[in-house]
C-alpha positions in Angstrom: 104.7 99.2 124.4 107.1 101.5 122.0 105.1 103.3 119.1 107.0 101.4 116.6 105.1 98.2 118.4 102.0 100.0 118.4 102.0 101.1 114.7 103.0 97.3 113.6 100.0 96.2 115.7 97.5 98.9 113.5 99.1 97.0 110.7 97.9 94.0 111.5 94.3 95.2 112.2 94.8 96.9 108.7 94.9 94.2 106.9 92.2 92.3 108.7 90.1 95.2 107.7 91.5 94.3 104.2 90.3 91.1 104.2 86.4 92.1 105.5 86.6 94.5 102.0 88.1 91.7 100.4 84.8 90.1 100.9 82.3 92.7 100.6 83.6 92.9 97.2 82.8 90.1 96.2 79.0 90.2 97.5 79.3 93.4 95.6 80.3 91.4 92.5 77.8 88.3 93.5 74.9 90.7 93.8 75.6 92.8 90.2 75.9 89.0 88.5 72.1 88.4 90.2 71.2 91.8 89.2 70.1 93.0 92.8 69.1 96.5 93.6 71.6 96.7 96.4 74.7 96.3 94.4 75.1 99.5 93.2 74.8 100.8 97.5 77.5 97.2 98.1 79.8 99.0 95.3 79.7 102.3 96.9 80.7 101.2 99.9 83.2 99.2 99.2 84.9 101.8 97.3 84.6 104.2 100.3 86.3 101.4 102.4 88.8 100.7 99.6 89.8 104.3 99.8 90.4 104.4 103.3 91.8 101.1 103.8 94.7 102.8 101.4 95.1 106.3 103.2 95.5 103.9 106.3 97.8 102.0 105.0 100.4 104.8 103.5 99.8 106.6 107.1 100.9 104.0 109.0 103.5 103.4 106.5 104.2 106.9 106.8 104.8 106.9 110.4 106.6 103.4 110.3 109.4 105.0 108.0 109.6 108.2 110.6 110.3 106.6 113.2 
C-alpha cells in the first residue's frame, strides 16, 4: 500500500472516531439536562477527545498535502 493510501485509510478511522465523540457528547449533554454527577467527568472528556480528534485531523491533512 502507498502512504498516500495509508493516510486516506487514517482518515477514515478519523472520522469514525468522530462519530464515537459525536455521541459521547451527547450523553454529556443528556446527563447535564438530568443533572448527574458524571457530566462534568463526560464533558471533560469529550473535550480532551475533541481536541485530539482536531490535531489528528490537520496532521493527516498535513501529511495528505505533502505528499
Amino acid at each position: 500500500m502507498s502512504l498516500q493510501k495509508e493516510l486516506l485509510e487514517l482518515e477514515v478511522a478519523a472520522n469514525q472516531v468522530s462519530r464515537l465523540i459525536n455521541a459521547i457528547d451527547l450523553m454529556s449533554i443528556g446527563l447535564d439536562q438530568e443533572d448527574d454527577s458524571y457530566a462534568d467527568g463526560f464533558f471533560a472528556v469529550c473535550d480532551y477527545l475533541i481536541q485530539a480528534d482536531r490535531t489528528l485531523r490537520t496532521q493527516v491533512k498535513n501529511c495528505l498535502k505533502a505528499l
